[in-house]
C-alpha positions in Angstrom: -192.6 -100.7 99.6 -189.9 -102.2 97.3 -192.4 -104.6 95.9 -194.6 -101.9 95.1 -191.7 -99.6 93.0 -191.2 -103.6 91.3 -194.8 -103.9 90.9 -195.3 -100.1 89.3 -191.7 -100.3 86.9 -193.6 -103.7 85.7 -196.7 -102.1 84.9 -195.3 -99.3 83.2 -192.7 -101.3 81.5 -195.4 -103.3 80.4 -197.1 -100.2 79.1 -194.2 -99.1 77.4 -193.6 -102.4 75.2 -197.7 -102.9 74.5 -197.9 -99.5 73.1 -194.8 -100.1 71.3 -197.0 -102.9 69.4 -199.6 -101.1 69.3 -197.9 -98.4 67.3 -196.2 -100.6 64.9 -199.4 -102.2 64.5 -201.6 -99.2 64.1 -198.4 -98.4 61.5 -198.6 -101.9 59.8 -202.3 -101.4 59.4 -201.6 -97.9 57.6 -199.4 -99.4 55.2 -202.1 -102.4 54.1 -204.7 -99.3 53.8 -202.2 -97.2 51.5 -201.5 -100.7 49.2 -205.1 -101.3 49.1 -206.3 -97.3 47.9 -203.4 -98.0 45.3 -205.0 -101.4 44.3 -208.2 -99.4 44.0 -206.1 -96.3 41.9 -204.8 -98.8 39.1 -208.7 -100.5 38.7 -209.9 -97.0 38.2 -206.9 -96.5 35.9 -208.8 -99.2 33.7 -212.1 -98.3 34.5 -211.3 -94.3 32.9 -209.7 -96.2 30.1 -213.1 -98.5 28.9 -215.3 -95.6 27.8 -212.9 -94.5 25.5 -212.2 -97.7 24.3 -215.7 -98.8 23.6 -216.0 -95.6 21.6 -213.4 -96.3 19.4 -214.8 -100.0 18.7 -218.2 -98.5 18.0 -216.9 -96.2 15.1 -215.8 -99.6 13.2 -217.6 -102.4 14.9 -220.9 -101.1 15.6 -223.2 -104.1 15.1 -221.0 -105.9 17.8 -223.7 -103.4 19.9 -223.8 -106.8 22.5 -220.4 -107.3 23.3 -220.1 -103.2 23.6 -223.3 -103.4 26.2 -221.4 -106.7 28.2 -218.1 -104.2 28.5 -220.1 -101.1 30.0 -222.4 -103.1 32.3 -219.2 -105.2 33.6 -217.5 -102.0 34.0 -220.6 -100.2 36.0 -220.7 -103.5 38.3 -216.9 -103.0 38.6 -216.9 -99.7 39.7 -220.0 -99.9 41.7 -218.5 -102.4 44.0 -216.0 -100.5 46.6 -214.5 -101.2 50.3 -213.3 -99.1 52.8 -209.9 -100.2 53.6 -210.4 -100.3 57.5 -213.2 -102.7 57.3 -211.6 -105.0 54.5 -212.2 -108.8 55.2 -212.8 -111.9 53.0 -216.1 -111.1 52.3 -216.1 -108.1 50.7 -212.9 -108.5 49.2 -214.0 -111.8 46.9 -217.0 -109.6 46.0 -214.5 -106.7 44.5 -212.5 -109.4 42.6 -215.1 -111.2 41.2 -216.6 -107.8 39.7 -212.8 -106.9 38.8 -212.7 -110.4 36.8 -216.0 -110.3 35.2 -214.7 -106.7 33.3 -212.1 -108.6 32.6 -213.7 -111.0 30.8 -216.0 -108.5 29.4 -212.7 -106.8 27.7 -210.8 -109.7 26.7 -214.2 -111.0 24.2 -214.2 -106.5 23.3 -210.5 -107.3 22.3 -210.7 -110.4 20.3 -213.2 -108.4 18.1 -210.8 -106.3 16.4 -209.3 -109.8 14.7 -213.2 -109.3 13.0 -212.2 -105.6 11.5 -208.6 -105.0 9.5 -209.3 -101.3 10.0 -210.3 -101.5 13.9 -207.2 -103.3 14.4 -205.4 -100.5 12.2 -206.8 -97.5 14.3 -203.8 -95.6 15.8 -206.1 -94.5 18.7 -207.3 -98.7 18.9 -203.2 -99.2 19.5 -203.0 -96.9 21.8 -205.4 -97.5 24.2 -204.3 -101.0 24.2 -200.6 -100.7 24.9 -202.2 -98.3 27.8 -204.8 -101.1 29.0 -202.0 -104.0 28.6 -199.9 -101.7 30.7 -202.8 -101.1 33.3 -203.2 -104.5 33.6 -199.9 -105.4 34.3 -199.9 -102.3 37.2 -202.7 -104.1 38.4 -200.9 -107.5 38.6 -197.6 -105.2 40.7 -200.4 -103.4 42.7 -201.9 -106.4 44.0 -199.0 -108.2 44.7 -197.5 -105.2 46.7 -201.2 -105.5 48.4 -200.4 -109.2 49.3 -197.2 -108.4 50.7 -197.9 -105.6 52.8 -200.9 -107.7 54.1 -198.7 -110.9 55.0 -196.4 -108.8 56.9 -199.3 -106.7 59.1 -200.7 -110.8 59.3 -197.7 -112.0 60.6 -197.1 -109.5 62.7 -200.4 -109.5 64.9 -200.1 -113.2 65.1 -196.8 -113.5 66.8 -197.2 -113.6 70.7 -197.2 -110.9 72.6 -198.7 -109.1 69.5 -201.3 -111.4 69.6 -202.5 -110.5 72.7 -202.5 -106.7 71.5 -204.1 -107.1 68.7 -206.8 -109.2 69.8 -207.6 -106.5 72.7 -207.8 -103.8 70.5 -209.5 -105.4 67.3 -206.4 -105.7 65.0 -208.3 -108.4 62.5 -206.0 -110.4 59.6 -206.2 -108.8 56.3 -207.0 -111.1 53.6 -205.1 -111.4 50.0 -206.1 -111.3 46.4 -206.2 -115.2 44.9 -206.2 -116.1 41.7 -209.4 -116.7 39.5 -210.7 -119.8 39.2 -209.4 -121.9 37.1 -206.5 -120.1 36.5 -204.6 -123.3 37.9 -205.2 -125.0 34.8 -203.3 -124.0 31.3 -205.8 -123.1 28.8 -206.8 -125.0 25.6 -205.3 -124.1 22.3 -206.1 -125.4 19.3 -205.1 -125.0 15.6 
């Protein structure tokens, strides 16, 4: 009889500590969804801000029709490519940032134009939606480094033992983190 009351108060105080991990998991895993939907917020900040942008360059730059086409398709693929935070994995996550990067690229050769047109690079409304894109960009940078965070400290947590154990029972997977684009480990060429 006693090893039974030893044998239930084990069971249930095993109970009692797994579904404490499983909480603060199911928790942890809340907080990497919320810093992902705000990764995806500040990308559609820049995304809302292209159209406009694009319109202001055609008023002044309107034979630069190629670059203008590059900027709208890259920002179609851009948007275009989305991922439900629960099911967020390598994968799919290289496939957003390499459509992220290529509207990047696509904006940086829409900005250099204006060094073509005095009164583009004049424009009040030009200034403006720069200082607002520079800013989204850097929100984007905060964004995805709060992302990275908040995923290495769900990581970490379903990998320590007992957690382990937890999460592999109840399909807790490892998030994975925003990297840098290629190349970026080398400093650029300037040249005068």
């Amino acid at each position: 009889m006693k090893s039974l009351k030893v044998l239930v108060a084990g069971f249930i105080a095993a109970i009692s500590f797994s579904s404490c991990n499983y909480n603060s998991m199911v928790e942890k895993q809340e907080s990497v969804e919320a810093a992902w939907a705000q990764v995806e917020n500040v990308y559609q900040r820049r995304a809302d801000l292209i159209p406009n942008l694009v319109a202001t360059v055609k008023g002044y730059a309107a034979h630069e029709s190629e670059t203008l086409t590059k900027v709208v398709e890259a920002r179609a693929k851009a948007t275009g490519v989305t991922i439900d935070a629960s099911n967020l994995d390598e994968a799919s996550l290289k496939q957003f940032q390499q459509a992220q990067d290529g509207l990047s690229q696509a904006l940086s050769r829409l900005l250099m134009v204006q060094e073509s047109y005095p009164d583009l690079k004049a424009n009040e409304q030009f200034k403006d939606l720069q200082v607002q894109l520079e800013g989204t960009e850097n929100r984007i940078t905060v964004e995805r480094q709060k992302f990275n965070d908040t995923a290495r400290e769900y990581n970490t947590y379903i990998r320590k033992f007992p957690n382990n154990l937890i999460a592999g029972f109840f399909g807790f997977d490892a998030k994975p983190y925003f990297t840098a684009q290629a190349g970026a480990e080398n400093a650029p060429t300037v040249q005068f």
